[in-house]
C-alpha angles and dihedrals in degrees: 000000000000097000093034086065085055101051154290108341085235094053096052091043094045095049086046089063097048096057092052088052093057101048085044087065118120085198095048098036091087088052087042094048094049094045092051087040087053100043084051086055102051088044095056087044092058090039090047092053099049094050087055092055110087106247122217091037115143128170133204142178110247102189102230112142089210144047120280104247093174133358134174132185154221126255077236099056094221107086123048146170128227152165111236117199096217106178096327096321138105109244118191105221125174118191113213146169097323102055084241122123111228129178117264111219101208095154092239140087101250115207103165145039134201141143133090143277088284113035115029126212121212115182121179143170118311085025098288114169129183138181134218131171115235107274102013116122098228150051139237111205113211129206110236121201101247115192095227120344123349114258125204111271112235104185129004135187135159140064136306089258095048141355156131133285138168113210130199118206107170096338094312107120114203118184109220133184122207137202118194104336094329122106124198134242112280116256123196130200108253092231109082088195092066110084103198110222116173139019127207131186109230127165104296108015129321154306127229125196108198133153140231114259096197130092092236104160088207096061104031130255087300133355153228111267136184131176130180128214129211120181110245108206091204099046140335123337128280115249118197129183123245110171149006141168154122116302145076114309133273119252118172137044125205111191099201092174090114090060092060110051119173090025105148106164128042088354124182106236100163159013124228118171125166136164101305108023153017119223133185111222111211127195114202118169094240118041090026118212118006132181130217126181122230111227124230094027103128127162098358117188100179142335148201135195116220128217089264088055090253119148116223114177141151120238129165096282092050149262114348134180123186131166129243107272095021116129090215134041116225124244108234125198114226118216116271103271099029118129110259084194100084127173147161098034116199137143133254130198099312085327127094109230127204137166130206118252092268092048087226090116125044116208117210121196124199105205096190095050087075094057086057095053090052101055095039088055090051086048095053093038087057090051086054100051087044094051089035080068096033091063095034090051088036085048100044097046091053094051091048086046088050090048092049089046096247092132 
């Protein structure tokens, strides 16, 4: 019925005939055999291309009118906190049911946020703290029990019942930790010439990025610094020094303890990357805290860890993901149109999140979308191969069947 709706039985078959005569041709085969070379090139090549463009990539306009300095979000991935630098100044923005960003009016200058998915931290300027659970639309400050007057709070991280701090009062960074409404007493790093930046909590205690503020030529313009925390019960807490060296600062902490739950022994506690590396903090009972550089991580702008314990972070040569233990990281193409210019990584909900450096376009990875594409591709490379016989096979035994006479 199929070929009778085309046309008369004689002509298909007759067409057919000719075309397997054609392809039968001793004189036509070379120019058979280069048209279907050149179809499965052009095939791979496309094949080839789209396997190279990160799937599960979407991008939005968030309206912000500054760059994103901090953000956190929600298990839900759809509410978040973050600092908005609006014309030199720290803006407090949540971000709620609608997708759109709003000012949150806390009464405060807010200057830091910490927490976690579920529980969110806001510090700001005279030690004001304040609380918020993880998709609510608004804040509850909290008067903490400051030993003396109350500094400005710089960076922040932990829970409602105890955390970190570090605290400035008239250009003298301390570094406190603080359990219910007490805070401890301040501690500072021996060193003047060591500014303390950011506080994360890790499994026992905390870590601490900072920079040199001399001009050492031994150790750069300015170097890579961490400092680890411990809580003292009888004063302030205990800072010891982990790293430095030359190079360009460090900027994020990623505390992973939480992946890798039961680890007793040379355990990775934490991710610290900076300008000019990445590096996996381990914790083992006996040798303490330990560091280990991750090769290949060059020029790195910011970073985020997925659910699966895969990098992905943006250095001056692109968009890279690698998994925890490669030697290597991976090179990822980014959709025609997409921002080169990424920011502020974080994740949300089972997404990565980045903004360009504006804040005006938010850029949402799906990293299991990925997963997906590959298989799918492997899928269809497999079809190919499968139908590639199956032509060949379906071409040459017509052609022996033609030359018995069979046909």
């Amino acid at each position: 019925m199929f070929f009778n709706s085309l046309g008369y039985r004689g002509t298909v078959t007759n067409l057919i005939e000719r075309l397997f005569s054609f392809v039968d041709s001793p004189r036509e085969r070379p120019w058979v055999a280069m048209g279907a070379l050149g179809i499965f090139i052009l095939l791979g090549a496309g094949w080839v291309n789209q396997a190279q463009v990160l799937p599960g990539v979407s991008t939005t306009d968030t309206g912000l009118e500054g760059p994103v300095v901090d953000v956190i979000w929600a298990e839900d991935g759809q509410h978040a906190l973050a600092l908005v630098d609006i014309d030199g100044e720290l803006e407090l923005m949540h971000r709620g049911d609608s997708g759109t960003w709003d000012t949150l009016q806390c009464n405060c200058n807010a200057t830091a946020i910490g927490g976690s998915s579920n529980l969110w931290l806001v510090g700001g300027e005279d030690g004001w703290f304040g609380v918020m659970i993880a998709g609510d639309s608004s804040i509850a400050p909290r008067s903490l029990n400051w030993q003396g007057s109350a500094p400005d709070i710089v960076s922040l991280d932990g829970q409602l019942a105890s955390g970190w701090l570090i605290a400035e009062m008239a250009a003298s960074r301390t570094v406190h930790s603080w359990t219910g409404l007490n805070i401890s007493e301040g501690a500072t790093y021996p060193i003047n010439d060591i500014s303390l930046d950011e506080i994360e909590s890790v499994s026992g205690g905390a870590l601490i990025i900072g920079h040199d503020q001399t001009s050492n030529p031994a150790l750069g313009l300015s170097s890579e610094v961490l400092i680890e925390a411990e809580r003292n019960s009888s004063g302030s807490p205990i800072l010891t020094m982990l790293h430095r060296g030359a190079g360009a600062p460090l900027h994020t902490i990623i505390a992973v303890d939480d992946h890798f739950e039961g680890c007793t022994q040379n355990c990775l506690i934490a991710i610290v990357a900076g300008g000019d590396s990445i590096y996996g903090i381990t914790s083992d009972t006996t040798v303490g805290r330990d560091m280990h550089r991750v090769s290949g991580s060059i020029g790195i702008e910011t970073i985020a860890m997925d659910s699966n314990n895969m990098l992905w972070f943006q250095s001056e040569n692109g968009l890279h993901n690698m998994e925890i233990g490669d030697q290597n990281p991976t090179l990822v193409k980014l959709p025609d149109g997409t921002p080169i210019d990424l920011h502020s990584a974080s994740l949300s909900g089972e997404n990565v999140v980045m903004f360009s450096e504006d804040g005006e376009t938010r850029i949402t990875i799906d990293p299991m979308a990925q997963q997906s594409l590959l298989r799918s591709l492997s899928l269809l490379g497999d079809l190919i191969l499968v139908m590639t016989f199956v032509a060949f096979f379906g071409f040459g035994g017509h052609a022996l069947l033609r030359k018995h006479d069979v046909l």
